[in-house]
N, C-alpha and C positions, 0 to 999 in steps of 0.2 A: 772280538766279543769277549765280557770279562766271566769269569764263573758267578758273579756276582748278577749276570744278565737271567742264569737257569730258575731265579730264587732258591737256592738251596738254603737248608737250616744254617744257622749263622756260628753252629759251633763246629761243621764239616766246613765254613769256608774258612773258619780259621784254623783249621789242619791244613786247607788249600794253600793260605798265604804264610803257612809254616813249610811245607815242604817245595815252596820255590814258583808254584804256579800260577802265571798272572793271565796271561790268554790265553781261550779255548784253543786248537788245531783244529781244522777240519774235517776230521773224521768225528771229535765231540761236538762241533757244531752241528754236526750232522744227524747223528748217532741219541747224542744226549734227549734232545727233545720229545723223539720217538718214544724213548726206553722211559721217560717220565709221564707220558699218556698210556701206556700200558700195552703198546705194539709191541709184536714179536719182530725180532731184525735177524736178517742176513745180510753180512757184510765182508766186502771185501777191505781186508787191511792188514798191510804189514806189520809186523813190533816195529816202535821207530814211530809208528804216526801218531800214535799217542791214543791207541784202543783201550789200553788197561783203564786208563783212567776212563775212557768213556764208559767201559759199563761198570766201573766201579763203586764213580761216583751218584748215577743215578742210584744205585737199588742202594749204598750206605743210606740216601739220604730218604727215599721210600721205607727204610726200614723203621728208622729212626722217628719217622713222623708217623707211625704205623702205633697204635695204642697199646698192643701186646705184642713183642718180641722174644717169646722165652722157647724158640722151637729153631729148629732148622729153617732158617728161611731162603738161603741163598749156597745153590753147588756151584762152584765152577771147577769145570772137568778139562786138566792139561794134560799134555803129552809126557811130559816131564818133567824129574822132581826141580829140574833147575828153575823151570817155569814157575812149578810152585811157589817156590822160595820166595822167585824177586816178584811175586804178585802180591806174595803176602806182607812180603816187605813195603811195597807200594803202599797196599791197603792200613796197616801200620800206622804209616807216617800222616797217609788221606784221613783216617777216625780218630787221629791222638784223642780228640777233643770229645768226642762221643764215647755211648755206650756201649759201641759194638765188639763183639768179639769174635775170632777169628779160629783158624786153624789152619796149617798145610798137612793135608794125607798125604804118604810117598814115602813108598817101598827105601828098602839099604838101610832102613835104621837100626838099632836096637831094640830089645826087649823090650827096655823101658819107653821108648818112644810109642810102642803101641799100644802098651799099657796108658800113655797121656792123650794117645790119639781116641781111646777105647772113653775114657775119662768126659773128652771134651763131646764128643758124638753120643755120648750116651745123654749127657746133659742139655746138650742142645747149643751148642755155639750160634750163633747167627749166619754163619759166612766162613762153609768149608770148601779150602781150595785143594783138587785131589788129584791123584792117576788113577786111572779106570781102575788097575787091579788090584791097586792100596784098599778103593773101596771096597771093590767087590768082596776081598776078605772080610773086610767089617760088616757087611750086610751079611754077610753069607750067618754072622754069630747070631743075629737077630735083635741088637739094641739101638740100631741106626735107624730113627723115625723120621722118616721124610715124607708124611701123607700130608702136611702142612707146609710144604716147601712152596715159594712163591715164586721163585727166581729160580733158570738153571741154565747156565754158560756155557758153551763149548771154544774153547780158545784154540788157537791153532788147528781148528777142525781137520784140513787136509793132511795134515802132516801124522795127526792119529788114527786117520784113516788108512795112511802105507805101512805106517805099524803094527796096524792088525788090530786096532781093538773096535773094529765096525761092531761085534757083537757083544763085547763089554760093555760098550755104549747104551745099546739096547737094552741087554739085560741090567745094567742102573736105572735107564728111563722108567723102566716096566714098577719101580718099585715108587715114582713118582706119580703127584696129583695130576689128572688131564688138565685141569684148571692151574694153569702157568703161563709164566710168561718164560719165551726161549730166547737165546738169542747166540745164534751162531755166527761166529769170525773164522774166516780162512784166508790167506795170501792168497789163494788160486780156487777157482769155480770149477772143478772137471763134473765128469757128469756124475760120479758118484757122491757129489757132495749136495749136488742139487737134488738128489737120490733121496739122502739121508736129510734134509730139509723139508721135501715134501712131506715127510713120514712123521716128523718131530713137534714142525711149526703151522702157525695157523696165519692164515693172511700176512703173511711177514712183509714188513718194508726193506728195501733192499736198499743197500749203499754201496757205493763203489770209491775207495781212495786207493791210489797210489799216490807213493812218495814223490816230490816234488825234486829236482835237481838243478843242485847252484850253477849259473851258468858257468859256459865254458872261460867267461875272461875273470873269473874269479881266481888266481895266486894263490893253493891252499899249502903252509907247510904249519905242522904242529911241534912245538918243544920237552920233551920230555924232562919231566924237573920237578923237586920238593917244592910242598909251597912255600918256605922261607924261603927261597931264590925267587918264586914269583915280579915281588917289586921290584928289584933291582933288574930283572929281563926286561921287565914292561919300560921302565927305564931308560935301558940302552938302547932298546926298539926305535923307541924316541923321540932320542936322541941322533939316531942314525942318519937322519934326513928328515925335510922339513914337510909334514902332512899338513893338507888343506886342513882337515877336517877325521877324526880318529872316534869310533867307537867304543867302549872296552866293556864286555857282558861280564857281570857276577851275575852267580844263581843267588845267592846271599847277598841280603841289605849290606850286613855287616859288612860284608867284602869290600860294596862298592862303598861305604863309609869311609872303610879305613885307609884305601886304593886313595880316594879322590883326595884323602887329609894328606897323604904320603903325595900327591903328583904335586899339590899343590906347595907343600913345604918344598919342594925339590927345583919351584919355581919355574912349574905347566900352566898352561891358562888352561884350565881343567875344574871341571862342576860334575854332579850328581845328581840321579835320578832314580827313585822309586818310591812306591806305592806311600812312605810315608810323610813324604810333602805332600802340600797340598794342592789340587789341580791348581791354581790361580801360582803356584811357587813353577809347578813341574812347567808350565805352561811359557812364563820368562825364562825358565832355564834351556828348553827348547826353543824359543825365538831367539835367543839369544847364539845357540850352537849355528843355529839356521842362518843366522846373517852374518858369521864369523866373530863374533864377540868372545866367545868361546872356543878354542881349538881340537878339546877331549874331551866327551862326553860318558861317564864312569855307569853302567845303568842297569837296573837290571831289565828282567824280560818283557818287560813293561814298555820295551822299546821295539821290541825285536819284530810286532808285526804294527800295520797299521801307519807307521811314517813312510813318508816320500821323500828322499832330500835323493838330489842327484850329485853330491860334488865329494862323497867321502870314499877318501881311497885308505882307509885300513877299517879294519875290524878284528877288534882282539879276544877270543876266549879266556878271560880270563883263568871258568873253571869251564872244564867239559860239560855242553848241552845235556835234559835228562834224556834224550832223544834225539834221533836222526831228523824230525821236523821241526826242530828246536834250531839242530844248528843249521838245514838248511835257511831259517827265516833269519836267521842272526846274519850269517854271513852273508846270507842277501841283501844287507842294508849297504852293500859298495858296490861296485863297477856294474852303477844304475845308467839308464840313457844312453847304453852305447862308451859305456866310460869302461876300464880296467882299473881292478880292484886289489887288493892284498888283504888275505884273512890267515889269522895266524891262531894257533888251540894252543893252550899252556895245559898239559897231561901230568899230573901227579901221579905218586905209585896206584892211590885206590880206585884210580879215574880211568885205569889201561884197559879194563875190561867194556867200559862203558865205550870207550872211542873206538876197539876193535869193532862193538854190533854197527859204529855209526860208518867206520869204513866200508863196514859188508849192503849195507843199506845203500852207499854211494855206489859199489861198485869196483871200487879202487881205493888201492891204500892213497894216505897223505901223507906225503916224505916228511920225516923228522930229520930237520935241521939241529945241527950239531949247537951249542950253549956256548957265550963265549966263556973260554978259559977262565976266566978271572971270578966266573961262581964258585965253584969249585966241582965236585964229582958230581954227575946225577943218574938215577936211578937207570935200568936198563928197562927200553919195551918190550915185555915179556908178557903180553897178557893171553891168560888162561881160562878154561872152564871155569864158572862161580860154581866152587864147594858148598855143601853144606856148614853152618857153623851151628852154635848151640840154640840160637834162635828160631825153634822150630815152629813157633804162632805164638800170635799175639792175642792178648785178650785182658778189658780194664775191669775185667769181673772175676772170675772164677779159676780159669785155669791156668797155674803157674806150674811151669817144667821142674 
């Protein structure tokens, strides 16, 4: 299913097919439709399945078609400033093209940070992402108008409930319109969540995803490495032995552009595919993989769900999946029918944080295999907490840091 199935406004799909997104996952298949009819949702789902974007992208695009936007329309309430950050980051990249403006509330800042947070809430951002007690300070001043709020999120619900802000929680709600829509996400259902749901939501539709896991005869090891090295690894891969049939995922057109121009100078039977051929193009470029005409197919995620081919024993990351449902569907396009497969993740330095959430999602790490010598140095897997940096919210109207 493409995002282009939801109808969403035509200037959010093309922040969609700017930040990499070509097919829903199943928790937005599931998820999205609800949250665009005006249902309240409970959902089970982990980060990794691709939840942010499901409620993101509904209420951007309900806001935007919405005739007046000049008020608080949308909270979402996280556990953590880290949370915040990369939602907001998310949301960012999802509204380039629209008029929405944004914010993350969360505590550790400076002075001046809540001086911009005081700035933007007082004005009315469209879409503040917070921690319970970053707000509660704000409200507690008395310029945070939320009796027009539409929208109000709970992300990682269970996890802010072992933290103690069951009451925080509350006392935010308490300063919210009854007339809302809710919608709470948890990795785990205990009973106190179903507690705090009955209390919150009205009629809610309920969903259930877990993560999906690459079978066992899928081969996973990952390379750590600059992307100048990239080519020349993909390269030697190969070169190494002779593949029926080879995959290779970018997130980026460009990538697989310049991938497919580079295989092919280096004399690969190697083609491309995305979003900017035409079907009647994409469509000979796949029959053509499918009957061996072609050896490597360079593509982006456009690929990743929705084909059957049973005879491809590699699959290359080129860049790290946005998510653990991402790369489970990638790497599942090998060792189909009872066949055994080889999937290999090419990890740059900015990309270590990203593969570490996909390990914890798996389960288990995936062994980095050593680079041959003849690249030269590469970077060490060392990945850590996301810090904050100076990007503390985004917004294409009013408020700049």
């Amino acid at each position: 299913m493409t995002f282009k199935d939801f109808g969403f406004d035509e200037r959010l799909l093309e922040g969609i097919e700017a930040t990499g997104y070509e097919t829903a996952t199943p928790v937005q298949e599931q998820v999205i439709p609800h949250i665009l009819a005006g249902k309240d949702i409970i959902a089970s789902a982990q980060t990794g399945t691709g939840k942010t974007a499901a409620f993101l992208l509904p209420i951007v695009h309900k806001i935007i078609s919405a005739p007046n936007h000049d008020h608080i329309n949308a909270l979402i309430i996280v556990p953590t400033r880290e949370l915040a950050i990369q939602i907001a980051e998310n949301l960012e990249g999802l509204s380039y093209f629209t008029p929405i403006s944004s914010i993350a509330v969360y505590g550790g800042g400076s002075g001046g940070t809540f001086v911009q947070e005081r700035q933007a809430l007082s004005a009315g951002a469209d879409i503040v992402i917070c921690t319970p007690g970053r707000l509660i300070g704000h409200l507690a001043m008395g310029y945070v108008k939320l009796k027009q709020l539409d929208y109000l999120v709970l992300d990682e619900a269970d996890r802010m409930l072992d933290m103690g802000f069951n009451e925080d929680i509350m006392k935010i709600i308490s300063y919210l319109p009854a007339d809302r829509q809710t919608l709470l996400f948890s990795a785990t259902m205990p009973h106190k969540i179903r507690e705090l749901a009955r209390k919150i939501l009205r009629q809610p539709v309920e969903v259930n995803i877990s993560l999906s896991k690459p079978p066992e005869r899928i081969k996973q090891e990952a390379f750590v490495i600059y992307d100048s090295q990239k080519p020349a690894l993909i390269k030697h891969i190969l070169q190494q032995k002779e593949f029926k049939s080879v995959i290779i995922f970018c997130s980026k057109k460009n990538n697989v552009k310049q991938l497919a121009r580079e295989l092919k100078k280096a004399g690969f039977s190697a083609e491309e595919i995305h979003s900017d051929l035409e079907q009647n193009v994409r469509e000979q470029v796949l029959s053509a993989f499918i009957n061996g005409r072609v050896k490597i197919l360079v593509a982006t995620d456009i690929l990743s769900r929705g084909i059957h081919i049973d005879n491809i024993d590699l699959v290359i990351n080129y860049d790290v999946p946005n998510d653990g449902e991402d790369y489970v569907h990638r790497i599942g396009r090998t060792a189909r029918a009872e066949n055994e497969g080889t999937a290999y993740t090419l990890i740059n330095e900015k990309e270590q944080n990203k593969f570490a959430a996909i390990e914890k999602l798996l389960g288990h790490a995936v062994m980095k295999t050593p680079v041959p010598s003849g690249l030269g140095e590469t970077p060490a897997y060392q990945p850590r907490t996301f810090k904050a940096d100076n990007r503390r919210f985004s917004n294409k109207r009013n408020y700049k840091p």
